[in-house]
N, C-alpha and C positions, 0 to 999 in steps of 0.2 A: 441812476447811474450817470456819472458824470462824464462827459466829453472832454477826452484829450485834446491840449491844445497841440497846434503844428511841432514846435518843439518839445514837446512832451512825448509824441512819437518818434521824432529823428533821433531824441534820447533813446529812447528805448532801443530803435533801431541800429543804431550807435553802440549798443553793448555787443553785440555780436560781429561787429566789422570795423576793429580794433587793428588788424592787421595790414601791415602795407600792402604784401601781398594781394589778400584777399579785397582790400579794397579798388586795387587798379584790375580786379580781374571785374569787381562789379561795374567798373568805368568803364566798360567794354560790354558787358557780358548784359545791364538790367536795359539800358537802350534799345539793344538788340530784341532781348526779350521781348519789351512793348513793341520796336516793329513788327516783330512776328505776328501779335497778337494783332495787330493791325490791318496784318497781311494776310492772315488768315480769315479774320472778320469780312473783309475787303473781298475776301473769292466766293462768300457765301454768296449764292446768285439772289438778287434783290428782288421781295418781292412786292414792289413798287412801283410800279412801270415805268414810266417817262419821266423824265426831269430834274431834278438837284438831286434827287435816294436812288435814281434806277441804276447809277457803277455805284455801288461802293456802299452801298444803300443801309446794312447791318453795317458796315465800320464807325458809319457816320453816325451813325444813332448811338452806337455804344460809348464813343467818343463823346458825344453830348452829357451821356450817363454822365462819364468819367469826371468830367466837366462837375457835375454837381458834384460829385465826394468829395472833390481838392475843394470847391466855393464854401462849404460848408467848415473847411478847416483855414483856409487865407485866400483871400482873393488875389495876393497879388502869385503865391505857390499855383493857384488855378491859372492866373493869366497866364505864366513861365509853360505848364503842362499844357494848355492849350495851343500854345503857340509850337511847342515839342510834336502836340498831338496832329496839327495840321500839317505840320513836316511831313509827319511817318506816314500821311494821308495822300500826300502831297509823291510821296517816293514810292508806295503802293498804288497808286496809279500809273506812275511812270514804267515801273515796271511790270505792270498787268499792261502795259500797251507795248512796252519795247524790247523785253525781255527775251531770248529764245528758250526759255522753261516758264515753266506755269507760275507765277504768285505765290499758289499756296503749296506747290513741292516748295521752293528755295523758300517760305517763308517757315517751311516746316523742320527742313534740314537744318537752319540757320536757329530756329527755337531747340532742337536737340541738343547742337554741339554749345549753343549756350548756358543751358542748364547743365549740362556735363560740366562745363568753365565755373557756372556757378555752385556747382556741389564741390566739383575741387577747390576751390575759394575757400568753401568752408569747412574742409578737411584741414587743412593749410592753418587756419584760424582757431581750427579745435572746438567751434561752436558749432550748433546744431541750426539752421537758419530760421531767420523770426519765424516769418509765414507759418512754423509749423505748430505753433503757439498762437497766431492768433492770424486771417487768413486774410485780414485788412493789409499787415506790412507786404502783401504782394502790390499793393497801391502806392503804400510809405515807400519804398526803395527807390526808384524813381524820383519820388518829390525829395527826396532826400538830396540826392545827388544836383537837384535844381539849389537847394539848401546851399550844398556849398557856393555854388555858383553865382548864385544873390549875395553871400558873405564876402566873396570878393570882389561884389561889384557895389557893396555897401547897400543893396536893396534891401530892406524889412521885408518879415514875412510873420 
């Protein structure tokens, strides 16, 4: 079975979010998503003890993962998502210290109303969203949206 390349996904990806609409509600709505997910990972209590894994301990490691899927498809899409990935790492800390609610309520409430945003996106669109066809584009939307971002900034991927 042959391995899609990086734009061979975004294509793909790209067929279902056609619409202007739909796509400024993903410019908003796939971000958040992955914070969530981050922030969610991020409250799992760590069971690691001491040291660089004892906060955050599951985020960071999943994070690592995540790191390998985009390497495997472009290193410079991996670097972009990395550097994304450290933010949302980066802001999940600050708000498991600063916050007056918990991490993973407000990372929980904030992944609801998103996937709400992103099912209305693709009512809007009239398509049915990749993910449910194949469960990798839950990873492609994100680097997608790094896609654009590199085309404007003339970066290959």
């Amino acid at each position: 079975m042959a391995t899609r390349t990086m734009q061979q996904w975004f294509d793909a990806y790209g067929e279902s979010h056609q619409n202007p609409t739909n796509k400024l509600i993903h410019w908003i709505c796939v971000p958040t998503i992955y914070f969530c997910v981050v922030g969610l990972l991020w409250s799992i209590p760590s069971p690691f003890g001491t040291g660089l894994l004892s906060t955050g301990g599951v985020a960071k490691i999943v994070v690592g993962l995540v790191g390998l899927f985009y390497l495997r498809l472009s290193l410079t899409i991996m670097l972009g998502m990395m550097a994304f990935s450290i933010a949302c790492l980066a802001l999940a800390s600050w708000i498991d210290q600063q916050a007056p609610w918990p991490l993973w309520a407000i990372s929980l409430a904030l992944f609801v109303l998103a996937w709400i945003g992103q099912f209305y996106g693709h009512k809007v669109e009239g398509k049915k969203p990749s993910f449910l066809d194949d469960l990798q584009f839950l990873m492609i939307g994100p680097a997608w949206l790094m896609g654009f971002i590199y085309r404007g900034l003339g970066i290959p991927y």
